[in-house]
C-alpha positions as CSV (number, residue, x, y, z in Angstrom):
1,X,7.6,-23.2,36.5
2,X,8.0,-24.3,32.9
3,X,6.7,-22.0,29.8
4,X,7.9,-22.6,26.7
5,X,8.4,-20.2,24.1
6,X,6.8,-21.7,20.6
7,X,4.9,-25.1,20.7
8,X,4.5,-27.3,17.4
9,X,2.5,-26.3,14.4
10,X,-1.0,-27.6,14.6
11,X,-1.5,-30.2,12.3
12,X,-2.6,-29.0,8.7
13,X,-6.0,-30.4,9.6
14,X,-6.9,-28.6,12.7
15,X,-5.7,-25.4,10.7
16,X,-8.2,-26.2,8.1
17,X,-10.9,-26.6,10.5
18,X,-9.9,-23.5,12.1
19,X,-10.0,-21.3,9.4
20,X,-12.8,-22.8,7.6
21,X,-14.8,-22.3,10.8
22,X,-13.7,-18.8,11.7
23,X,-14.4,-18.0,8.1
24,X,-18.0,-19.2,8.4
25,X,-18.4,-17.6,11.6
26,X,-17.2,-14.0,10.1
27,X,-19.3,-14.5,7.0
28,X,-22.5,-15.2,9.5
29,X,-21.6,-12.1,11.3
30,X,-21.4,-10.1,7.9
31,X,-24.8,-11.4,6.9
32,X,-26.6,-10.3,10.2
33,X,-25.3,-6.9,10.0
34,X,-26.4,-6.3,6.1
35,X,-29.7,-7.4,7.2
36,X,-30.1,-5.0,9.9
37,X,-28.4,-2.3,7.6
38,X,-30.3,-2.4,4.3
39,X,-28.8,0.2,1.8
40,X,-29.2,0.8,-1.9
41,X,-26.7,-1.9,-3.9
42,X,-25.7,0.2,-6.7
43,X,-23.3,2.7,-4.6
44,X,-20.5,3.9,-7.1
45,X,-17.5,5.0,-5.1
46,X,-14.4,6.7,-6.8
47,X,-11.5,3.7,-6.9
48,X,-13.1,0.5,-5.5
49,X,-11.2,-1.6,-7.2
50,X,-8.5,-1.3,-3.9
51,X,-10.7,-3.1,-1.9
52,X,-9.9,-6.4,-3.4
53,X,-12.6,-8.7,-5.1
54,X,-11.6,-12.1,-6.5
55,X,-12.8,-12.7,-10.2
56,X,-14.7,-15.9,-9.6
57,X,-13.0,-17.6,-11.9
58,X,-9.7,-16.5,-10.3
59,X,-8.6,-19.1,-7.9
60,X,-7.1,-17.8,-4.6
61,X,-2.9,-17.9,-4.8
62,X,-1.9,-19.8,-1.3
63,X,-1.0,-18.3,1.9
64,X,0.6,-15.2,1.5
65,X,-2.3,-14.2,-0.9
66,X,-4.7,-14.4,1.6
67,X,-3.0,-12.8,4.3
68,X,-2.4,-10.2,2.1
69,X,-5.9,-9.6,0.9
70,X,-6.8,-10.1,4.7
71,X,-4.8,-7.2,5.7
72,X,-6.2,-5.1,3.3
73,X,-9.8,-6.1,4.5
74,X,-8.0,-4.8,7.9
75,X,-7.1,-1.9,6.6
76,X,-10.6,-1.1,5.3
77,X,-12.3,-2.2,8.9
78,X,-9.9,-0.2,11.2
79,X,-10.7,2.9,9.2
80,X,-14.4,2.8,10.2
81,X,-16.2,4.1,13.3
82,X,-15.5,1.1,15.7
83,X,-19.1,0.3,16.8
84,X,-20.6,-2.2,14.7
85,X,-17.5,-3.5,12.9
86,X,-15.1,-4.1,15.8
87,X,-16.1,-7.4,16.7
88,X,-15.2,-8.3,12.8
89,X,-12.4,-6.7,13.2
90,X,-11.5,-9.1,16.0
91,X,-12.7,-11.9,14.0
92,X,-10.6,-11.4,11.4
93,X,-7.8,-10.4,13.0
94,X,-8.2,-13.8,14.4
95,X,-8.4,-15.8,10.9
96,X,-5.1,-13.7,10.0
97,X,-3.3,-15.3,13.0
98,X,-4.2,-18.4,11.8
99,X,-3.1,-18.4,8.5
100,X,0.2,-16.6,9.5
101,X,0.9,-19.4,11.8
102,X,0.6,-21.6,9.0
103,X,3.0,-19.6,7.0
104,X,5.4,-20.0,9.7
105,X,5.4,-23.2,9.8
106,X,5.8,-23.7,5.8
107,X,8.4,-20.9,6.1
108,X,6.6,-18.8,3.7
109,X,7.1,-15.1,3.0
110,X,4.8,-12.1,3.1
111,X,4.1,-10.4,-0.3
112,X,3.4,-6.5,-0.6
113,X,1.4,-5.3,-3.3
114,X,2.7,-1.9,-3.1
115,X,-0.8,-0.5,-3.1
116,X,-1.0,0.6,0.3
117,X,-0.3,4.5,-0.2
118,X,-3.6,4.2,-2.6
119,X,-5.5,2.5,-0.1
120,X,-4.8,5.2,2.1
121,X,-6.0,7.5,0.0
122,X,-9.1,6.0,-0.9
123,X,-10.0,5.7,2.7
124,X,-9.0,9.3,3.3
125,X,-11.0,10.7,0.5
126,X,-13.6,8.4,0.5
127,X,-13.9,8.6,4.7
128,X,-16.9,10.4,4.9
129,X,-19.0,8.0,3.7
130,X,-18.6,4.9,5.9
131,X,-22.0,3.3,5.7
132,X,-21.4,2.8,2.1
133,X,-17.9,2.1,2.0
134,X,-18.5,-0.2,5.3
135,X,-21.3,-2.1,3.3
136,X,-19.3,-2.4,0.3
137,X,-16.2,-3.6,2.2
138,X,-18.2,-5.7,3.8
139,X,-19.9,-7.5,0.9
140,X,-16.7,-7.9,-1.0
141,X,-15.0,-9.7,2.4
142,X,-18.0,-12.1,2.5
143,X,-17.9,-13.0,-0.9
144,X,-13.3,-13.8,-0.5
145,X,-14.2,-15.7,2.8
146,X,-16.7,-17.9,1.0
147,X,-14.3,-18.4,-2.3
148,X,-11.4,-19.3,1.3
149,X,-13.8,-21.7,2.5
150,X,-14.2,-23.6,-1.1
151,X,-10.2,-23.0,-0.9
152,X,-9.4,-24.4,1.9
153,X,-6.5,-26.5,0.3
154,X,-5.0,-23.3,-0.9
155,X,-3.9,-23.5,2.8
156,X,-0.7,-26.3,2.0
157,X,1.1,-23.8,-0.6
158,X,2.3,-20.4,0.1
């Protein structure tokens, strides 16, 4: 029997499609669950500027921007109660592979922000109030996946 450890990249291309498609398929996902869960818009939170939001003027800085920004999104997701986020979680989980491989094959390297203690502590104090910090989260990962998908040739730079 024959296995082999690592294959070829995929071609630039079918990463494109791939991402571009999984992105689509997140933001759908997103949209369906904030139209079953209708809460008030104006929520102030204490810190929300560590869930990242792009400026949309601010274009989106390759590779290891967006797998950073994605693993922050993570970070945000895993700390909620699983139920109605967990199949997002997969989902993105699954765009994150995806662009990682990519890096790989660039040979690109992963940036830390250094913002991570922060984070933490945002989601510790802020914890008790999921719905809103779910919905928020939520929102703010729609709006980067749409800015990826007009992005999408962010993918050829790290």
């Amino acid at each position: 029997m024959l296995t082999l450890g690592h294959g070829l990249p995929l071609p630039p291309d079918a990463v494109k499609n791939y991402v571009k498609l999984q992105a689509e398929n997140i933001s759908s996902r997103i949209q369906r669950h904030k139209d079953e869960i209708q809460i008030f818009r104006k929520v102030v939170l204490d810190s929300p500027e560590l869930i990242p939001e792009l400026p949309s003027d601010k274009p989106i800085e390759g590779l290891s921007s967006m797998v950073e920004t994605l693993n922050t999104f993570q970070k945000v997701l895993h700390s909620l109660p699983r139920g109605h986020v967990s199949q997002l979680h997969s989902d993105v989980s699954t765009l994150q592979g995806y662009l990682e491989e990519r890096m790989s094959s660039l040979q690109c390297t992963h940036r830390k922000t250094g913002t991570e203690k922060s984070l933490e502590a945002f989601l510790k104090d802020n914890g008790t109030y999921y719905i809103t910090l779910g919905h928020m989260a939520l929102d703010r990962l729609q709006k980067y996946l749409q800015k990826l998908v007009r992005n999408l040739d962010q993918l050829k730079t790290c």
